[in-house]
C-alpha positions as CSV (number, residue, x, y, z in Angstrom):
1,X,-19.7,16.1,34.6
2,X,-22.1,15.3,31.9
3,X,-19.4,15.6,29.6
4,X,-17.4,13.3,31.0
5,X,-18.9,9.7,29.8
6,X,-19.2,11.6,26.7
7,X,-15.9,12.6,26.1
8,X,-14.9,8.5,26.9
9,X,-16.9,7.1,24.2
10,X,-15.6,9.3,21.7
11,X,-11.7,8.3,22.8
12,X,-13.2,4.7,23.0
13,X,-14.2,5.4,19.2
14,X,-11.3,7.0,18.4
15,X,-8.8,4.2,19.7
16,X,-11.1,1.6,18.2
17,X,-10.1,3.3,14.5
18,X,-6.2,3.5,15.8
19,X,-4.6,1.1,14.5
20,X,-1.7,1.9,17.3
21,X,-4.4,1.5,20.0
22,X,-5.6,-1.6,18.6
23,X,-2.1,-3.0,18.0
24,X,-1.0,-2.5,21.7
25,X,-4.1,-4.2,23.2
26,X,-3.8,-6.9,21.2
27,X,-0.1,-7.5,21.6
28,X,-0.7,-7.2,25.1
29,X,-3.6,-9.7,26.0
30,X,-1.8,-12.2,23.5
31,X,1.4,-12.1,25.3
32,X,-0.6,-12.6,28.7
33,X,-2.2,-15.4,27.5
34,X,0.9,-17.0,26.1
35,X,2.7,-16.6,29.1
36,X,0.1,-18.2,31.2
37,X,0.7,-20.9,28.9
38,X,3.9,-21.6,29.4
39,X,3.7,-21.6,32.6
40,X,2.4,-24.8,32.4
41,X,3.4,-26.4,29.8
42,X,7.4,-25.6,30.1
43,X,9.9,-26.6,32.9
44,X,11.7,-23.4,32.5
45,X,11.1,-20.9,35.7
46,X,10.3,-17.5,33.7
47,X,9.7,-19.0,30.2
48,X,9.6,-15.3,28.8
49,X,10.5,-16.8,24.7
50,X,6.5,-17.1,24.7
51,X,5.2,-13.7,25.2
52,X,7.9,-12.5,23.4
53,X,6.9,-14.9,20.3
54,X,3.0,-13.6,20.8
55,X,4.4,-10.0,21.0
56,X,5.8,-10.3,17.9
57,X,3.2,-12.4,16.1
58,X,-0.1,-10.5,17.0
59,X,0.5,-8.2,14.0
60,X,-2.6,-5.8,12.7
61,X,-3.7,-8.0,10.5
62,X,-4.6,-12.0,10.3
63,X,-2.6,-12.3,6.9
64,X,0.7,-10.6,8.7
65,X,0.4,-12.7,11.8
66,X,0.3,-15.6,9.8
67,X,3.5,-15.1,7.8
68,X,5.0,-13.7,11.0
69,X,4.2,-16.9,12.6
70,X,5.6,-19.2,10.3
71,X,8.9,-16.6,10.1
72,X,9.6,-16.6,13.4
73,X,9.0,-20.4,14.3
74,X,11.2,-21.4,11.3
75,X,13.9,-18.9,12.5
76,X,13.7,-20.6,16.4
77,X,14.0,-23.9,15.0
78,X,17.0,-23.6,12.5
79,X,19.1,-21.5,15.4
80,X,18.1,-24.4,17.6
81,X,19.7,-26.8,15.5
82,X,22.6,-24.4,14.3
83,X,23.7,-24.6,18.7
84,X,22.9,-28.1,18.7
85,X,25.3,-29.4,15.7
86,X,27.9,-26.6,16.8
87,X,27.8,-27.9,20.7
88,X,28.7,-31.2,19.7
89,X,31.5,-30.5,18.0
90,X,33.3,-27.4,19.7
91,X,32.4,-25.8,23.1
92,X,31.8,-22.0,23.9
93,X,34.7,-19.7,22.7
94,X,35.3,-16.8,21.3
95,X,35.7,-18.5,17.7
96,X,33.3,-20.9,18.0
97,X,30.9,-18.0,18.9
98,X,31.9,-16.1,16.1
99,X,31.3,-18.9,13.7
100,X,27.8,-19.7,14.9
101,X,26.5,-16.3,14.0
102,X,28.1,-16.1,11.0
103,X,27.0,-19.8,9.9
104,X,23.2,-18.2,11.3
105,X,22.9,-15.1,9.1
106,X,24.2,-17.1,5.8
107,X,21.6,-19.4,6.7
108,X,18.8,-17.3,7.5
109,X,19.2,-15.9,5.0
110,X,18.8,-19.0,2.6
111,X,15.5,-19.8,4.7
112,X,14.0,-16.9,4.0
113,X,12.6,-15.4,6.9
114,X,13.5,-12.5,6.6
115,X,13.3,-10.2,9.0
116,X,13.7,-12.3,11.5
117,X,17.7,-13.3,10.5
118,X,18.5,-11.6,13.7
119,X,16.7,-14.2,15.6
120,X,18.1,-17.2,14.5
121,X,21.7,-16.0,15.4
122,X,20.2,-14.8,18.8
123,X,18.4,-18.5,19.1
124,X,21.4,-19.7,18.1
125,X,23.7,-17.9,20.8
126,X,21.3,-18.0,23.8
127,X,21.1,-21.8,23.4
128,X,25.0,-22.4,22.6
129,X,25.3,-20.6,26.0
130,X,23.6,-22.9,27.9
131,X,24.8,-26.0,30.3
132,X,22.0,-28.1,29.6
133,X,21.9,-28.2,26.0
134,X,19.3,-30.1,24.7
135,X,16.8,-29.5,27.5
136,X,17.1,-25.9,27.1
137,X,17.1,-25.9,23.4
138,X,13.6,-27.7,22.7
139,X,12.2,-25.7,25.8
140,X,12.6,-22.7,24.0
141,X,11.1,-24.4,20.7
142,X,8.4,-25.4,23.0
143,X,7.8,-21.7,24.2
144,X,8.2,-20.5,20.2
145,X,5.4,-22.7,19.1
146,X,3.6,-21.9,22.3
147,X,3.8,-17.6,21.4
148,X,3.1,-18.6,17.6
149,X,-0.1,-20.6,18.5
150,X,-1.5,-18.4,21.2
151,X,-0.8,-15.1,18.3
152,X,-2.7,-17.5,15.6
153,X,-5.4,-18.6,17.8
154,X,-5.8,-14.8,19.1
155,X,-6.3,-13.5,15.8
156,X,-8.7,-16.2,14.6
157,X,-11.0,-15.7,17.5
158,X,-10.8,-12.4,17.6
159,X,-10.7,-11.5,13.9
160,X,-8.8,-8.0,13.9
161,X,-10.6,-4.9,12.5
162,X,-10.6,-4.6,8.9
163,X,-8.9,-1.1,7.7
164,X,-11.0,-0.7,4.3
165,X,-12.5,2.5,5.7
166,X,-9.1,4.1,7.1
167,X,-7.5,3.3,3.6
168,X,-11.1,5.2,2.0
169,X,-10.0,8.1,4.0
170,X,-7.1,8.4,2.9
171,X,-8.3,8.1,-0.5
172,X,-10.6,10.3,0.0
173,X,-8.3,13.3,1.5
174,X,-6.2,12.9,-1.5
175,X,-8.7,14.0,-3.7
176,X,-9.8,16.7,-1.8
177,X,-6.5,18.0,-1.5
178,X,-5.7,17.8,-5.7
179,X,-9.2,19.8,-5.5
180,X,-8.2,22.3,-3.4
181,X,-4.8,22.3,-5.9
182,X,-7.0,23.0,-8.7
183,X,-9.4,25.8,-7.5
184,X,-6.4,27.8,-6.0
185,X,-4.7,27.5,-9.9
186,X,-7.6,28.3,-11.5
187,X,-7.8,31.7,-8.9
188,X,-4.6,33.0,-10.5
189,X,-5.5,32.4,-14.5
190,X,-7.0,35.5,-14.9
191,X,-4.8,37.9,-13.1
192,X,-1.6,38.9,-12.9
193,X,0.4,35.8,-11.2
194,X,4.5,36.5,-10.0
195,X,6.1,33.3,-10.7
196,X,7.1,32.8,-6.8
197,X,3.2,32.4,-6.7
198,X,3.5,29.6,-9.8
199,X,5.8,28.5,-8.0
200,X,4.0,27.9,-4.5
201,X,1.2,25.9,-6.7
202,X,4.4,24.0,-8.4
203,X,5.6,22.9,-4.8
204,X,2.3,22.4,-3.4
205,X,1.4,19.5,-6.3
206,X,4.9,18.3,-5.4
207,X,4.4,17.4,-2.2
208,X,0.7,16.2,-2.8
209,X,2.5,13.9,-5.2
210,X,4.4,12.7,-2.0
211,X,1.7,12.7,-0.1
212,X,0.6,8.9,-1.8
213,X,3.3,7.3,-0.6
214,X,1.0,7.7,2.7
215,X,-1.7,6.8,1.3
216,X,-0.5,3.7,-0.5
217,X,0.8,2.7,3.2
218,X,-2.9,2.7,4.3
219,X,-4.1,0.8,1.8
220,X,-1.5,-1.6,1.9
221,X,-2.7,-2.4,5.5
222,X,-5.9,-2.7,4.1
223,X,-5.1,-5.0,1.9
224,X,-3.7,-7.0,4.5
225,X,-6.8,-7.2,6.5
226,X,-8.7,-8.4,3.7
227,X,-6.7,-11.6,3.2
228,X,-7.7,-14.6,5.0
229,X,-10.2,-12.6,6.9
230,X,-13.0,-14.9,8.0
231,X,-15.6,-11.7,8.0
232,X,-14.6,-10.7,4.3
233,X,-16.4,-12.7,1.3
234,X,-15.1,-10.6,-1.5
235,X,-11.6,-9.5,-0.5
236,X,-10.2,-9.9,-3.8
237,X,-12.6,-7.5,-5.5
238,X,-12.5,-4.8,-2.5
239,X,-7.9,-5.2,-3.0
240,X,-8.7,-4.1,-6.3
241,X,-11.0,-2.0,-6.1
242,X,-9.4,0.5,-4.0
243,X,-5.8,-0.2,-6.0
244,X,-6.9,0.3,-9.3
245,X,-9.0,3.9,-7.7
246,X,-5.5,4.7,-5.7
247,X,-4.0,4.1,-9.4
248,X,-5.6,6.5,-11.2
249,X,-5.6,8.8,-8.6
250,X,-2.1,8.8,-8.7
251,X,-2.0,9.4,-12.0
252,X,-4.3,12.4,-12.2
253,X,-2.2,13.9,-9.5
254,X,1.4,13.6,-11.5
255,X,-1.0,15.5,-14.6
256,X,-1.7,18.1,-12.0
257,X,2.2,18.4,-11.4
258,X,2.8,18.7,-15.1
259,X,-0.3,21.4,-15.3
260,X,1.6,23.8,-12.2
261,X,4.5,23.7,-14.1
262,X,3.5,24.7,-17.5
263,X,1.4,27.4,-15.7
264,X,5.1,28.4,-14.0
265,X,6.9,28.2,-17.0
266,X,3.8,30.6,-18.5
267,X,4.0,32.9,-15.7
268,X,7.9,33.4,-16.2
269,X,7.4,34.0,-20.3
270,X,4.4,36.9,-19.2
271,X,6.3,38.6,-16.3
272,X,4.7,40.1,-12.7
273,X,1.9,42.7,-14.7
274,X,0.4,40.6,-17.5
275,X,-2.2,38.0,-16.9
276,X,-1.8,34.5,-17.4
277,X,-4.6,33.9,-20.0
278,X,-7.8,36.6,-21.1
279,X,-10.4,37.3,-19.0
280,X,-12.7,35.1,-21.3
281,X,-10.3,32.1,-21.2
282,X,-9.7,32.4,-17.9
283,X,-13.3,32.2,-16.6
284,X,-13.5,29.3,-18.8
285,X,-10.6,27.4,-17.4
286,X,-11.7,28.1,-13.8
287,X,-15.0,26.4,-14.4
288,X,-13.2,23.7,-16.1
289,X,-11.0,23.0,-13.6
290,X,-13.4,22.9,-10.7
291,X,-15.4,20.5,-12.4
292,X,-12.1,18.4,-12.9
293,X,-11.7,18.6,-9.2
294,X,-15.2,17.6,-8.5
295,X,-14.9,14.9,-10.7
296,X,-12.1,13.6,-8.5
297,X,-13.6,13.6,-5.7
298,X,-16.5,12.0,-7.0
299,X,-14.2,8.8,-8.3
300,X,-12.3,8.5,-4.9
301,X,-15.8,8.5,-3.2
302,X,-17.4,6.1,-5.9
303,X,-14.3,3.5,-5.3
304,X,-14.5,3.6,-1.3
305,X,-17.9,3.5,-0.9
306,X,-19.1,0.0,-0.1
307,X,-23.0,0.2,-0.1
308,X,-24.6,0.2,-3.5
309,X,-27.1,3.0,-3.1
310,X,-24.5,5.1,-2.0
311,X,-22.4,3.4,-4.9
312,X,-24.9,4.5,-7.1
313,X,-25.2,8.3,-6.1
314,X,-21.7,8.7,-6.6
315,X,-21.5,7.5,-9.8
316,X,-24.3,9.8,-11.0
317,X,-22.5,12.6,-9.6
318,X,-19.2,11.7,-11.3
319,X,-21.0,10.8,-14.1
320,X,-22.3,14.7,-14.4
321,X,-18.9,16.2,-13.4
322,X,-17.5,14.8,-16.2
323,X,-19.9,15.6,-18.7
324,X,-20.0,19.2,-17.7
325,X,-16.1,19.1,-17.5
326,X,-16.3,17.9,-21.5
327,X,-18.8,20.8,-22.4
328,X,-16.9,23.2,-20.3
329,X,-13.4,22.0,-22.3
330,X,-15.1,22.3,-25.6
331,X,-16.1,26.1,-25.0
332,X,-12.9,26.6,-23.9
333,X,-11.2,25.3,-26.4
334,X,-12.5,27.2,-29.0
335,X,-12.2,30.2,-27.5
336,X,-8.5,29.8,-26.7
337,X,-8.1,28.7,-30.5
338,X,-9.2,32.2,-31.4
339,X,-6.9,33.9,-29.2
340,X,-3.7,31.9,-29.9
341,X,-4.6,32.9,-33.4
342,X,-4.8,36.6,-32.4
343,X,-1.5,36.3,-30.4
344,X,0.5,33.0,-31.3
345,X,2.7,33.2,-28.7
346,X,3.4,30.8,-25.8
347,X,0.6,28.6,-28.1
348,X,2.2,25.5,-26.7
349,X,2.0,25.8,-23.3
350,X,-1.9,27.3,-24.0
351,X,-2.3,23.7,-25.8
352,X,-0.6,21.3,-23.3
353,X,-3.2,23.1,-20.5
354,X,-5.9,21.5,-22.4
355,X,-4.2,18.0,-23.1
356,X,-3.5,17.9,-19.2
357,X,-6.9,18.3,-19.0
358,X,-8.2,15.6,-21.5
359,X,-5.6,12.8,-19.8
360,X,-7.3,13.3,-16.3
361,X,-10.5,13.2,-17.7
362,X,-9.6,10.2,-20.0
363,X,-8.3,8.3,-16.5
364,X,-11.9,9.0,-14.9
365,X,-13.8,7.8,-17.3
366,X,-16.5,4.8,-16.3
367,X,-15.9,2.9,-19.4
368,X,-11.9,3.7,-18.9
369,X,-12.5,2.3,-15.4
370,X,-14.8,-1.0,-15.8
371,X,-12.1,-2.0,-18.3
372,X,-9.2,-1.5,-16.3
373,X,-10.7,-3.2,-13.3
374,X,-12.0,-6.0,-15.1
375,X,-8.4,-6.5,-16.8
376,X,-7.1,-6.3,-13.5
377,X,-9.4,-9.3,-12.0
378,X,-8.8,-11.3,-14.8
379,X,-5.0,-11.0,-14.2
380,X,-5.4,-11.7,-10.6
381,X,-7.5,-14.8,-11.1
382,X,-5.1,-15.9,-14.2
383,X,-2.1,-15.4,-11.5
384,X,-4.2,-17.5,-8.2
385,X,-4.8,-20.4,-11.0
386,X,-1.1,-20.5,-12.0
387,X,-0.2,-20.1,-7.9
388,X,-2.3,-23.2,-6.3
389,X,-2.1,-24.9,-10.0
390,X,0.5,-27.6,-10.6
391,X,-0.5,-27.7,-14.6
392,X,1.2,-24.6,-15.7
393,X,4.7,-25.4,-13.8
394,X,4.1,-28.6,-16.0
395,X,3.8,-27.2,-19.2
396,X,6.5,-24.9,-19.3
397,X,8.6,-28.3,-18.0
398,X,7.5,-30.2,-21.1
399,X,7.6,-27.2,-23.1
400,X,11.6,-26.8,-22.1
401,X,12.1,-30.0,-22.8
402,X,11.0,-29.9,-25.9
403,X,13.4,-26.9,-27.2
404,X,16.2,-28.5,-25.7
405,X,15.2,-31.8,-27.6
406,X,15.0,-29.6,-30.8
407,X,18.4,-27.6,-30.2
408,X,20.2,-30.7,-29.2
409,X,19.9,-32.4,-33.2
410,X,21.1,-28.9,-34.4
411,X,24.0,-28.7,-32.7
412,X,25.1,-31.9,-33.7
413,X,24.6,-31.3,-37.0
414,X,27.1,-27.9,-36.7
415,X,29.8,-29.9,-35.4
């Protein structure tokens, strides 16, 4: 029995970090609420076009309920009218029917709400249905705006959780797993390696290179959180943060694709009983490549970690992975000089091994990174002047103006 409350508060935790779990309470209480609402505020008997509003406007995030908001009222409002021009014009037939939804899509489509076309055809049809028109048609407004507020006002309240950490995670595991990639190559350098085993490695950094479409779905969640969240100060840094690491990250992994398959094309040219490289390269490359995987690791922890301390740890120990990965690259690298020079062949592939090498280190680099993230900040704030700014709209106005003004003479003067 002692187990018991124990067991509870670790589902509680564990549902509180779902973002299922917290999605479906949400949705829930806010539909509650909104019907309760329109209880009282609409004539209708069962006025059911609120909770279903607040269902689908208490998204995960208080960016996404936002937009959803806005989306869905707009799409209520312009089916409304669609029914109301349509009903005094021609009654309910089959035609007349057809013509409304069609007249709906083509026009949801020009308001952009995207995916919420659907509902201003159904808006549209439910009200065209109807014998009292117009008392039907701005009850179910009413109820619209009703859901909307109640799913606005929810998630303002009660600011939803913020999924930086579940995005880190994610991050996190990627790294680990182009690791794990890299130790398990570097296990098969020095001995003799069937190219179904190349192979294996080949598919496995395949689907790891899948695997970010995943992980760029978490962080594009996390990104939404961030936005217009009262309890974030500096959501723009912490988007780009985590992009710019999920960026590189990305990168290093497609290099890590490229690696397996010059070690498969390398394991096809020696055949089943020759090794892949001497024992003295081989040692070389297997330290070399572990520090490359620890160096990874260390960058996806360094750009998910929030505290400073803990900011600051993890960029001393990526700071030392990558210097021991340079010294260990430099050893090898002399030494597989000497032995291409011994035995020349299947020099390139020996080569492009090391180059692989150099372009994940050159993506992990702390200079490489400040720059890019700076560029990157600069680009966002250049883009959120331009955005709320009405200055730039007006210079490329004038500045059109003025070419036509200058074209204008010389085509006069052709004719």
């Amino acid at each position: 029995m002692p187990l018991l409350p124990e067991s509870l508060t670790a589902l509680v935790r564990r549902g509180a970090r779902d973002p299922f779990a917290v999605q479906t309470l949400r949705a829930t209480v806010a539909a509650t609420l909104s019907y309760a609402v329109a209880t009282r505020l609409s004539s209708e008997p069962a006025p059911l076009t609120a909770p279903l509003t607040a269902l689908l406007v208490v998204q995960v995030t208080v960016y996404s309920t936002l937009k959803t908001s806005i989306r869905r009222v707009v799409s209520v409002v312009v089916g409304v009218l669609i029914a109301i021009g349509f009903s005094a014009v021609v009654g309910l037939s089959w035609w007349s029917l057809g013509l409304v939804i069609l007249a709906s899509l083509v026009i949801g489509r020009f308001v952009r709400v995207e995916e919420f076309v659907q509902e201003v055809a159904i808006s549209a049809m439910l009200i065209l249905g109807v014998t009292k028109l117009t008392s039907q048609a701005w009850d179910r407004v009413l109820e619209t705006l009703i859901g909307a507020a109640v799913g606005l006002l929810f998630n303002l309240l009660f600011a939803p959780p913020v999924w930086v950490e579940t995005a880190g995670e994610s991050i996190e595991d990627l790294a680990r797993r182009a690791r794990q990639l890299l130790l398990d190559i570097s296990e098969q350098l020095g001995r003799p390696t069937p190219v179904a085993r190349a192979a294996e490695r080949l598919h496995e950094a395949r689907r790891l290179d899948q695997a970010i479409t995943d992980v760029d779905a978490a962080l594009r969640q996390a990104e939404d959180s961030l936005r217009f969240n009262p309890r974030i100060s500096e959501g723009l840094l912490s988007r780009l943060v985590l992009r710019t690491g999920l960026d590189t990250l990305e990168i290093c992994v497609v290099v890590i694709r490229v690696l397996a398959r010059s070690l498969t094309d390398l394991a096809k040219r020696r055949g089943p009983e020759e090794r892949l490289f001497p024992p003295e390269v081989a040692v070389g490359l297997e330290e070399l490549l572990a520090h490359v995987g620890g160096a990874m690791v260390s960058f996806a922890v360094l750009v998910t970690t929030q505290v400073s301390r803990n900011a600051e740890e993890a960029e001393e120990r990526l700071t030392a992975e990558l210097a021991a990965a340079l010294t260990c690259r430099e050893n090898v690298a002399q030494v597989l000089l000497r032995k291409v020079q011994e035995h020349p062949e299947a020099w390139q592939l020996h080569g492009s091994m090391l180059a692989e090498v150099d372009r994940i280190l050159d993506e992990l680099d702390l200079e490489h990174r400040s720059r890019r993230l700076m560029e990157e900040l600069d680009r966002a704030s250049l883009a959120n002047r331009e955005r709320f700014s009405p200055l730039p709209r007006l210079r490329r106005a004038v500045r059109v103006g003025r070419r036509g003004e200058r074209e204008r003479p010389a085509a006069g003067a052709g004719r």
